[in-house]
N, C-alpha and C positions, 0 to 999 in steps of 0.2 A: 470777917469771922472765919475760924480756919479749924479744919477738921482733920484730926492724925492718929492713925492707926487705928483707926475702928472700924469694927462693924455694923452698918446700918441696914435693919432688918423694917421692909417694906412689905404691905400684902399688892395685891396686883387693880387695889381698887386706883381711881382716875382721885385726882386734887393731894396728894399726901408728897409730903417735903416741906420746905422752908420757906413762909411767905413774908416778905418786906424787905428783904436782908440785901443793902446797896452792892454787896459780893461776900462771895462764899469760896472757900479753898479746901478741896477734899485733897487730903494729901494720905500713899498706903492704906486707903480705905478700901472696905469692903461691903459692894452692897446686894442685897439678896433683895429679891421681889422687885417694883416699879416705882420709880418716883416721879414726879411731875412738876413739881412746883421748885424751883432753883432761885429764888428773889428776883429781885426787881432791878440786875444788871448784869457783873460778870458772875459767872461761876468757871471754874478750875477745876480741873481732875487731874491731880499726877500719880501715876501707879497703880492706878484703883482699878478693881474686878470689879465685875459685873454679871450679876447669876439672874437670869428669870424664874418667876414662877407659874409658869403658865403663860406669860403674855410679852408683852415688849419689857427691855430693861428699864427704858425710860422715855418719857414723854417730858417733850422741850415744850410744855404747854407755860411757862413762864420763866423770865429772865430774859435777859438782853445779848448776851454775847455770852459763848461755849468755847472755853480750852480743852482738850483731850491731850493728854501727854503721856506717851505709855501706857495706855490704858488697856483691859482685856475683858471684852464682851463677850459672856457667853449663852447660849440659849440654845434650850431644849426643843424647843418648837419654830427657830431662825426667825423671830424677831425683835429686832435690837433697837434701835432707836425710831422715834416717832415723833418727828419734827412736824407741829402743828400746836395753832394760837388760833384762838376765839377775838385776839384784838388785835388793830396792825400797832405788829410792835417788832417792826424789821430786826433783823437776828445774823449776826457773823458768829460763824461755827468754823475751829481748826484742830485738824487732829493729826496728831504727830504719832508716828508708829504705834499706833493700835491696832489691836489686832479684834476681829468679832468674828467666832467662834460657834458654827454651828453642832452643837453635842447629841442632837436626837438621832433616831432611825429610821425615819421617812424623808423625804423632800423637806428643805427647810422653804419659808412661806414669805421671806420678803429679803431685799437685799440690806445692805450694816445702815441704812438710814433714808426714812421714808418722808420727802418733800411734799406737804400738803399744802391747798393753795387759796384755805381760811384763809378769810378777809382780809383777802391778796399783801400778805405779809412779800419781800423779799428777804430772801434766804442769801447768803453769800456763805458758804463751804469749801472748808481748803482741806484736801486729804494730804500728808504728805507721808509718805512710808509706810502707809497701812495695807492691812490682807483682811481679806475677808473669803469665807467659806459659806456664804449666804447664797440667798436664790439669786439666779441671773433675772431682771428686770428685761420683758422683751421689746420696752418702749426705749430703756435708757442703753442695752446692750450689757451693761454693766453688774456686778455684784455686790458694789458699795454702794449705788444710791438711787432711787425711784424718783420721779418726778412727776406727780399728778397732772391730770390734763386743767388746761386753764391756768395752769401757776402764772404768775407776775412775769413779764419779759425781763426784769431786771436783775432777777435770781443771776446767780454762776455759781459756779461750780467747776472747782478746779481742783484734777491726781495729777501729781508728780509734777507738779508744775505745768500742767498742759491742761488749758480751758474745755472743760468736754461738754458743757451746757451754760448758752447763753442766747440774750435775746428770743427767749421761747424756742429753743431748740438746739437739739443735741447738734457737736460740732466734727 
């Protein structure tokens, strides 16, 4: 299923999005508020904004594997993504020059994507040419990506091609 040139208008409640769908392709889409539910394998983002309403852009609470391509997160209060599942349902995430965009006037509150370590999913995260203006994390050093205490040793997490969290521990 493939989504182009729209605007998709969320409120910032928790379960809203696409449930079933084997993959989904936002292509020049625009999305305001938080979504969460992404189907039940790939989803795709090429060129799509990303506006909050108060909370995080999005919650990777379902779906299997995350494309970001071009993408531009923005938030008012610096929290952008919210990587966390209630089921282990291990998850490869890759983001090709996106950018996440802190727009408020205080301290933004988390770095461009938040590793949670629910029912010890692994996480596999490829950043490659992204910026982020979010909060520095002072577990991970970083400002693209948090990593909860207890996550799975299996997770990685690789910028620019250089491994910076693996085996339960920043490198």
């Amino acid at each position: 299923l493939t989504f182009k040139n729209l605007t998709i208008k969320m409120k910032t409640d928790n379960y809203q999005g696409f449930i079933r769908a084997k993959s989904l392709t936002f292509e020049n889409c625009v999305f305001e508020g938080m979504g969460s539910q992404w189907g039940a394998g790939m989803a795709v983002f090429k060129n799509c904004t990303f506006s909050d309403n108060g909370g995080y852009n999005m919650w990777l609470y379902a779906g299997k594997d995350f494309k970001f391509i071009n993408c531009t997160f923005n938030s008012s209060v610096g929290r952008f993504i919210n990587a966390y599942k209630v089921q282990k349902v291990d998850t490869t995430m890759e983001f090709e020059n996106c950018s996440f965009n802190y727009t408020g006037n205080s301290a933004p509150q988390k770095p461009a994507v938040c590793f949670k370590r629910n029912a010890d999913v692994i996480w596999n995260a490829t950043f490659t040419g992204c910026t982020s203006t979010g909060a520095v994390d002072s577990g991970s050093g970083s400002n693209m990506y948090y990593i909860e205490s207890g996550m799975n040793t299996a997770t990685t997490i690789t910028i620019d091609g250089t491994v910076v969290w693996e085996n339960g521990a920043n490198k």
